[in-house]
N, C-alpha and C positions, 0 to 999 in steps of 0.2 A: 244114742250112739252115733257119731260122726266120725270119719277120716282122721280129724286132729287127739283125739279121743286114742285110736286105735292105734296110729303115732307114737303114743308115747306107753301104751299097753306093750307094743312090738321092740321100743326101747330098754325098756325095762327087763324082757325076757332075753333080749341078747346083752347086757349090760350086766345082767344078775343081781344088781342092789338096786333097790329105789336111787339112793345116795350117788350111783354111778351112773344111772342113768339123769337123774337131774343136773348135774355136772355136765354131761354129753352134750341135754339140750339149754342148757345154760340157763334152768329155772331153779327154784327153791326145792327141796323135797319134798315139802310140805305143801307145795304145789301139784307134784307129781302123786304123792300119795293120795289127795284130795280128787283126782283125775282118776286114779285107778276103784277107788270108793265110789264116785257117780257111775263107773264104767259096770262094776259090778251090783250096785244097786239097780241099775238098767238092767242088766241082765237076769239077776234073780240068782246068781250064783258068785261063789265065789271063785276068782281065779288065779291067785296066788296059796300055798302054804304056807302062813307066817311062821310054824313052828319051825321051818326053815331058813336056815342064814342064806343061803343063797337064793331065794325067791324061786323055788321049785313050783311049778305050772302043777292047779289040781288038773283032772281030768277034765272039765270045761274049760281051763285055760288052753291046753293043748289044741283044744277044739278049735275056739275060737285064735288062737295062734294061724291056724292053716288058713281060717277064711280071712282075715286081717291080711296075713302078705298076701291072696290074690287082689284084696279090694288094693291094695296101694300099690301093686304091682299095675293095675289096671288103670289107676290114674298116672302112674309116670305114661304108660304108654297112651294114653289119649293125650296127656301133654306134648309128649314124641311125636304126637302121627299129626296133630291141629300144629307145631314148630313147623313138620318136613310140607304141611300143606302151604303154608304162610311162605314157604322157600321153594314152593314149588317141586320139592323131590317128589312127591306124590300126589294122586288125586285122579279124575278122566274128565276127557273134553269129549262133548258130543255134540256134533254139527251134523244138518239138514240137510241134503244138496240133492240135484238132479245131475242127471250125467251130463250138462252141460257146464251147469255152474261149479259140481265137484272140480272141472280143468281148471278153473283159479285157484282152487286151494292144494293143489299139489307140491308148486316151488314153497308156500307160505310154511306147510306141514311140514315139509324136507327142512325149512331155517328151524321151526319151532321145536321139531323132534331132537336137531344137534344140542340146541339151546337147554330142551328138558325131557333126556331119555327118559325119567322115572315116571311121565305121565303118558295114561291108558289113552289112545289117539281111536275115535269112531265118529264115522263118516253115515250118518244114515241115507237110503238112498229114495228118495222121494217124489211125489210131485209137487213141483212149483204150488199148484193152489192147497196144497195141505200142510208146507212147510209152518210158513204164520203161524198155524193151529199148533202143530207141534212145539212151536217154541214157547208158546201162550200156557202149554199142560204143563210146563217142564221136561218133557219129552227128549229137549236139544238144549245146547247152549245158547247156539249160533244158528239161523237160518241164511243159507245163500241164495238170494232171488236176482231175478233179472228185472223186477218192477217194483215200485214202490206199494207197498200192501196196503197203505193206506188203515192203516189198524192204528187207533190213538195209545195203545197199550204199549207196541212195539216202538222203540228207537232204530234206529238204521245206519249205517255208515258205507258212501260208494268205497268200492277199492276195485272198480276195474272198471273200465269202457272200452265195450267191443262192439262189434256190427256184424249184420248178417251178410257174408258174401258168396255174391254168384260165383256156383265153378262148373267147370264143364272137364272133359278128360281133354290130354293131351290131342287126341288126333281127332276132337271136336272142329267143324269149320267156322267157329266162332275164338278159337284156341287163342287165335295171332292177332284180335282185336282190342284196341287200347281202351276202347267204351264201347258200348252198345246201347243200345234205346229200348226199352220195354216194348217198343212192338213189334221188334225183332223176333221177341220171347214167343208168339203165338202159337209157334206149331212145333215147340219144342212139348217133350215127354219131361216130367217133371217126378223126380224121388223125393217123395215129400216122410217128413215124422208122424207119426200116426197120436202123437200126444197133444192136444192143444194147445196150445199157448197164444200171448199176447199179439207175439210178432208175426204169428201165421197169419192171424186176422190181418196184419199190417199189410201182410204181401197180398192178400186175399184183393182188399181193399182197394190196393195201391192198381193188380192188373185191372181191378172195374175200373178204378176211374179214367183208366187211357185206354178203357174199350177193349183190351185183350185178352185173348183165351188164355185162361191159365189150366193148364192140362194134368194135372196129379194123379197119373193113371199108377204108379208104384209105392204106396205109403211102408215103410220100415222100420221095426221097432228101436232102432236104438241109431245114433249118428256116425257111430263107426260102420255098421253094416250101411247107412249111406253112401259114405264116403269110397267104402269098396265096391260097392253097385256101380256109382260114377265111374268112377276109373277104368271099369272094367268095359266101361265106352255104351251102358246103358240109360243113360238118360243125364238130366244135369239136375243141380239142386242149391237152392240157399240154405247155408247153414254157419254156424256162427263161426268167427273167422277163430278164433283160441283154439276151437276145436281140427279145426282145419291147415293149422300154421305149419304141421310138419311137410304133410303131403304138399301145401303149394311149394316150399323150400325145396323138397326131393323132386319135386317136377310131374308129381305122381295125378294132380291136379294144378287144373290153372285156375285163377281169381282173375273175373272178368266186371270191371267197374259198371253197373248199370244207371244211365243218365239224371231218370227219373228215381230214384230209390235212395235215399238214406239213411236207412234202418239204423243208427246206434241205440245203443241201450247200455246202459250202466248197471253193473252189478253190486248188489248190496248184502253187507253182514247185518241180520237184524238179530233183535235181543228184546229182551222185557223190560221196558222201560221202569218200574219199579222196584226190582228184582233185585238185587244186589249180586252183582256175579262172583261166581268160585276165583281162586288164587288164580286158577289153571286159565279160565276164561279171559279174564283179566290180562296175563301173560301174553296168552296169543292176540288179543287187541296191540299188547304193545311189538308184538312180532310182524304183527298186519302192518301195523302204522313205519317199522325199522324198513320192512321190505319193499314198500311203495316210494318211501325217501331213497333207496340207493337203486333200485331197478328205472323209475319212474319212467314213461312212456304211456303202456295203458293203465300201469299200476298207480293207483292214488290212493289217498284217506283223507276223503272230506266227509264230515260229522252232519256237516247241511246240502240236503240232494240243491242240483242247479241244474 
């Protein structure tokens, strides 16, 4: 018994004549009868009354009547739902981020959502070193890191470069400086992230090599409760400038250039290099790549890190 099989079973019974229903589907009747004879040899029953003109349904016609329109009811709608996936009406994106890397994907989500309300949007919130991993289980679609993961399974694409910059509060005595030198930094009180990362070692690193205390006597879990420490004229702190963009604009923090220090770091979408991505995933690649061309500044998409 097959779909095509039950087709013309279901023809038959809304049609009422072999003759009418082969006409409907534009085969012989001698076709359709021959159809309905394997159908019912499969079965072991019979499921027409021939002493009837009008093809009256035995009792396991009837039967098999109800389960036949669920079965083809069932494949128009997986045909429906695999169309609205291929068009994007439906389907979910799920991406990997840490609360810092989550701030680039906010303007992207806001274009992609206008682009395609019908899809389920989730943000997982993660650590940097387990994103890779999650994307590698299928876990995510997209991982957003700040480093290249160096996993030969994953592919990557930069779409942002940002840097870590010094701020200090407005009424800081370093406030009104257009640079400063890292061995300014010694006896400053430092609000540092209590999460590891790449670039802490970087700053770690960077005060050994020019000899200076680096002082981290406030670690805080998350980079907004930084940012409000700062301000509130408690200490100062490097933190990544995306996250930091409103409060230096409002004046609520100043960005203070340090000599020695370069910290950029480029953000990357990674993916499964194998994997063939969902409709939805797909999409948002081409929404990453629209929004980098007409914002451009730190927003890019290059497919090869440099």
């Amino acid at each position: 018994m097959d779909l095509a099989e039950l087709e013309v079973f279901l023809t038959v019974t809304r049609e009422g004549r072999f003759s009418r229903a082969a006409e409907k589907m534009h085969r012989t009747q001698s076709a359709v009868s021959q159809t309905i004879r394997k159908l019912e040899q499969e079965l072991g029953e019979p499921l027409f009354d021939r002493s009837s003109r009008e093809g009256a349904l035995t009792d396991a016609g009837r039967v098999l009547q109800e389960y036949a329109e669920r079965l083809l009811n069932l494949r128009s709608g997986a045909h429906d739902a695999l169309k609205e996936l291929r068009e994007v009406q439906r389907g979910q994106l799920v991406i990997a981020a840490n609360e810092f890397t989550a701030l680039y994907l906010l303007p992207v989500l806001g274009n992609f959502r206008r682009l395609h309300p019908m899809i389920k949007i989730t943000v997982l919130r993660s650590l940097g070193s387990r994103i890779g991993d999650q994307v590698l289980r299928h876990a995510a679609d997209f991982g957003v890191l700040s480093f290249d993961p160096q996993e030969p399974q994953l592919s990557s694409v930069i779409v942002y470069s940002d840097e870590l910059s010094f701020v200090v509060p407005p009424s800081h005595p370093l406030a009104g400086s257009k640079e400063i030198s890292i061995r300014q930094l010694g006896a400053e009180t430092f609000v540092a992230h209590n999460v590891p990362s790449p670039y802490r070692d970087k700053v770690i690193d960077s005060f050994r090599k020019y000899k200076t205390p680096l002082h981290m006597d406030v670690e805080l879990p998350t980079l907004q409760a930084i940012k409000r420490f700062v301000a509130m004229g408690n200490g100062v702190a490097f933190v990544p400038h995306i996250s930091a963009e409103t409060e230096i604009a409002t004046g609520e923090l100043v960005r203070i250039p340090v000599r020695e220090l370069d910290l950029n770091r480029k953000l990357r979408l990674v993916y499964r290099k194998k994997a063939s991505l969902s409709h939805a995933a797909q999409a948002f690649l081409k929404v990453a790549e629209a929004y980098a061309v007409e914002r451009g500044g730190n927003y890019r998409f290059q497919r090869r890190s440099t």
